[in-house]
VONU-30207 format. One record per residue (C-alpha): residue number from 1; residue in one letter; x, y negated, z. Coordinates in pm, whole numbers. Layout:
// residues N
n	res	u	v	w
NUM	a	X	Y	Z
...
This chain:
// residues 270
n	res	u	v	w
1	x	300	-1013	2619
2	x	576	-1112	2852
3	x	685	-863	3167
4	x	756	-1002	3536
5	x	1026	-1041	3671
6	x	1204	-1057	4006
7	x	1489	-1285	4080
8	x	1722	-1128	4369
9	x	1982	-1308	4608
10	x	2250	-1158	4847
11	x	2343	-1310	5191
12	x	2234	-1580	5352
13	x	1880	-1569	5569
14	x	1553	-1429	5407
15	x	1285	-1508	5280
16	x	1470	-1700	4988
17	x	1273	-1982	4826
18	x	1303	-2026	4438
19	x	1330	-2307	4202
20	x	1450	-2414	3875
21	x	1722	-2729	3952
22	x	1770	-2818	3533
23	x	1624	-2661	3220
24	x	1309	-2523	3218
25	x	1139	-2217	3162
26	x	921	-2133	2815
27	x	580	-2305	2787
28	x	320	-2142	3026
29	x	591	-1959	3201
30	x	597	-2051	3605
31	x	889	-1919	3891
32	x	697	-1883	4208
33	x	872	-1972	4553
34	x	932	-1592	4642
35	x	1122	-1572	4276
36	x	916	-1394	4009
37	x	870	-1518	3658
38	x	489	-1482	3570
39	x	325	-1613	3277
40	x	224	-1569	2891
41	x	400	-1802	2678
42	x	282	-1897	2288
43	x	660	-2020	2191
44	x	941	-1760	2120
45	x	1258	-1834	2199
46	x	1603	-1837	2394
47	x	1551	-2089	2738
48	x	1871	-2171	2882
49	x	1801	-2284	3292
50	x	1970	-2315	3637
51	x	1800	-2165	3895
52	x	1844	-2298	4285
53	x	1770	-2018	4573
54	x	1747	-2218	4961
55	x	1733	-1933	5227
56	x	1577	-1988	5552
57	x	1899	-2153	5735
58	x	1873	-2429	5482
59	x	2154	-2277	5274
60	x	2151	-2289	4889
61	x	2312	-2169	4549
62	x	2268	-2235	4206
63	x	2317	-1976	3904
64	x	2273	-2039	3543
65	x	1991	-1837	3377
66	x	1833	-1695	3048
67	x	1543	-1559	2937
68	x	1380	-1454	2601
69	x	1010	-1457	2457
70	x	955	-1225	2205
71	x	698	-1308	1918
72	x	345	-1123	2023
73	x	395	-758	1833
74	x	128	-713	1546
75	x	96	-568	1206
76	x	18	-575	886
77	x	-262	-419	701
78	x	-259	-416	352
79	x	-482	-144	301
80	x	-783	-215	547
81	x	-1022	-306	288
82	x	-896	47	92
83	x	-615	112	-144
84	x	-668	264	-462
85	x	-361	513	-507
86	x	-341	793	-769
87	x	-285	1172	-674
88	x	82	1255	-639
89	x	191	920	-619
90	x	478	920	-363
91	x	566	546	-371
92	x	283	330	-261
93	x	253	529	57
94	x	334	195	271
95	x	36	51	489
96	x	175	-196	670
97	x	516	-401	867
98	x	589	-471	1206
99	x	698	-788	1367
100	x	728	-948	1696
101	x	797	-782	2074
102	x	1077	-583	2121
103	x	1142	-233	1920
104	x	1231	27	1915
105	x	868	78	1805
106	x	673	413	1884
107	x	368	537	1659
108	x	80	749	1728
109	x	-182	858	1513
110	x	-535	799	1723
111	x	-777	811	1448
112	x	-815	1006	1098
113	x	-525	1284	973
114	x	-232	1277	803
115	x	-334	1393	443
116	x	-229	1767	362
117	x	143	1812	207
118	x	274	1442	335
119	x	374	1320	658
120	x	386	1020	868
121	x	698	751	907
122	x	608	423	1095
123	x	363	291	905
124	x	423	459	565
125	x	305	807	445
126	x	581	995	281
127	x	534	1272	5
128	x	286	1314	-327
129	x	-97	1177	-260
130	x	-275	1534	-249
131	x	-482	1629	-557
132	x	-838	1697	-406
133	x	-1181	1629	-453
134	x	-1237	1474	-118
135	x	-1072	1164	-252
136	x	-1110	898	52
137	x	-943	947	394
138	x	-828	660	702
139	x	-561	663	938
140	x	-555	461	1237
141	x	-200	420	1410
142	x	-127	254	1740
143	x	193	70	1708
144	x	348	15	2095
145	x	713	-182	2155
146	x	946	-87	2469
147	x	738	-388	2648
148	x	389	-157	2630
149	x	237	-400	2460
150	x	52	-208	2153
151	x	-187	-307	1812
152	x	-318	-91	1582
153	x	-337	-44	1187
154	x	-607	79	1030
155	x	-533	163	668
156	x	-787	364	395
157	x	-719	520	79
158	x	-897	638	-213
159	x	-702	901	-394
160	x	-791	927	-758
161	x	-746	1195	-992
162	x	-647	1116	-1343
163	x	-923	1077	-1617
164	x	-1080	1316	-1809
165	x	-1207	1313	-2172
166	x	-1537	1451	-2279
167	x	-1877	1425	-2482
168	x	-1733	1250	-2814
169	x	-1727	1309	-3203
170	x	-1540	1330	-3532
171	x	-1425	968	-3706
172	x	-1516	1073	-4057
173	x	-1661	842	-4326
174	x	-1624	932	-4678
175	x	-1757	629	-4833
176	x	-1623	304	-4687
177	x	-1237	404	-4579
178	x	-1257	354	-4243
179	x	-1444	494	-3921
180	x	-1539	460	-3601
181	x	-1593	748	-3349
182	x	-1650	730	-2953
183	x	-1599	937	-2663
184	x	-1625	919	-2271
185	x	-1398	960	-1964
186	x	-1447	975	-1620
187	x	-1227	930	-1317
188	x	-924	783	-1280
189	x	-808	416	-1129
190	x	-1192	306	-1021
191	x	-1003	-90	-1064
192	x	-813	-45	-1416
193	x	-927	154	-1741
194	x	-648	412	-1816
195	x	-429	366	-2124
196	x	-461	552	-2435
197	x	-168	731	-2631
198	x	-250	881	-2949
199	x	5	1081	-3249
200	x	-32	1312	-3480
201	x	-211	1678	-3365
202	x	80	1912	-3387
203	x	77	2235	-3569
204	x	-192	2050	-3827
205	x	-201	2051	-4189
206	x	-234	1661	-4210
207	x	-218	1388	-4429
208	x	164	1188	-4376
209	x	185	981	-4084
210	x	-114	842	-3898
211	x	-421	725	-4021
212	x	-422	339	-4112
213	x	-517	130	-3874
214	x	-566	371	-3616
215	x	-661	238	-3256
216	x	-811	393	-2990
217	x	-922	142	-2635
218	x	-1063	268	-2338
219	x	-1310	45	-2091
220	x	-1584	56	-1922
221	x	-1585	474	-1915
222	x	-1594	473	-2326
223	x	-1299	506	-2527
224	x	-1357	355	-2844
225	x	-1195	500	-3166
226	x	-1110	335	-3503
227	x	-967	355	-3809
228	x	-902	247	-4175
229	x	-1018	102	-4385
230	x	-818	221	-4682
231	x	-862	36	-5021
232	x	-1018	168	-5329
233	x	-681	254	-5492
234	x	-531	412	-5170
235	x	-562	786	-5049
236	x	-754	829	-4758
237	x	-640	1041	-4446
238	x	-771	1391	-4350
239	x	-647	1534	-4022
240	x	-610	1531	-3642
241	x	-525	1290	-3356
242	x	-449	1397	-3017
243	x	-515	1139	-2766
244	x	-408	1123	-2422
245	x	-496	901	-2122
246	x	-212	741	-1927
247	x	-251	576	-1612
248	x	-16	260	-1595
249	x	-81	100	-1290
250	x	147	80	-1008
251	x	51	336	-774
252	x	19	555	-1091
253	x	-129	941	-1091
254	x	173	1202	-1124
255	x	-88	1458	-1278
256	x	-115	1469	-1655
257	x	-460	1375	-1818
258	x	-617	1566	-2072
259	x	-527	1564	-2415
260	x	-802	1615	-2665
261	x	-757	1662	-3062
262	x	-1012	1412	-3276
263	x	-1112	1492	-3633
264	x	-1029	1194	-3883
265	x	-1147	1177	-4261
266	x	-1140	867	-4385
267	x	-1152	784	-4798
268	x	-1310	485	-4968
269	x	-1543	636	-5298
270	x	-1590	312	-5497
């Protein structure tokens, strides 16, 4: 977007006629006789040019000139298509950068609300993602420069809570030395399966360490448990695991999943 403007002279005879004597004005930029600068140019950039003004007794003068073009203003939108971001997360609150026209920029929210407990800063949300069960919400802000010329950036989130274990069993097998067990989770990153972490139950009566082998994945909503085996002439184990589910990923939940303790007996009776 590029503003008129009006050249002005002093003395001489009106009207004054306008021209540019050297130099040139910006692609698709044009100086009419009566001296305004009208025009939308694609190319940003400093013009250097001497403008000539003739008044009506057939004097003249020159005077070197300037003008600027300003890159068109627009935006990024990064999350258009929907971010994935979990609750309390207070770093990935960005949703897009400004370039082009002429700041300082102004921003308006004309579409959607600022989410309960955070706040709005340009084009970034500032404070924890809100733990809630209406998880999705949009924002639409209309970005304007000192020119008036304005775009807007839509942006939509959904705000995940972490996962939750449930619905799974014991790993016990007294015969073979080793076991497999599996369980279920729900929620969480809807793009990435949540981590597991898994250590001895506290306050148990348990065999030393952990049990051999142990490994617990999670994918898919299952979180599949194993363990062993243990050889003929080995003890087995007998106790508890607590596992945990961690979110990793980079716009990570703040809130802490849910630990839950898992029975393991494994022992090999050849």
């Amino acid at each position: 977007m590029y503003q008129a403007v009006t050249l002005s002279a002093d003395g001489g005879t009106a009207p004054y006629a306008w021209s540019i004597s050297s130099g040139q004005l910006a692609t698709g930029l044009t100086l009419s006789s009566d001296g305004v600068v009208t025009g939308k140019s694609s190319k940003a950039g400093q013009f250097g040019f001497t403008v000539k003004v003739t008044d009506a007794a057939g004097g003249s003068s020159t005077q070197p000139a300037g003008l600027q073009v300003f890159a068109a203003l627009a935006v990024t939108q990064p999350c258009i298509s929907q971010c994935n971001v979990g609750a309390g997360c207070s770093v990935c609150g960005a949703f897009g950068t400004v370039s082009g026209g002429l700041g300082p920029y102004t921003y308006q929210v004309i579409k959607g609300d600022v989410p309960q407990g955070m706040s709005l800063s340009g084009l970034s949300l500032k404070g924890g993602f809100p733990l809630t069960p209406v998880a999705e919400f949009g924002l639409t802000v209309q970005v304007a420069d000192v020119f008036g010329a304005h775009v807007t950036d839509q942006a939509y989130w959904y705000a995940y809570n972490p996962a939750t274990l449930f619905n799974g069993g014991s790993c016990i097998n007294f015969n073979t030395g080793s076991c497999t067990a599996t369980w279920t989770y729900s929620g969480g990153n809807p793009s990435a399966a949540p981590s597991v972490l898994w250590a001895r139950a506290a306050n148990c009566d348990c065999s030393s360490g952990l049990p051999p082998n142990f490994n617990a994945v999670a994918k898919g909503g299952n979180v599949t448990i194993t363990a062993g085996p243990v050889a003929c002439d080995q003890s087995g184990w007998i106790g508890q695991v607590t596992l945990t589910l961690v979110d990793r990923t980079s716009c990570h939940t703040t809130y802490s999943s849910d630990p839950v303790d898992i029975d393991v007996d494994i022992s090999n009776n050849c």
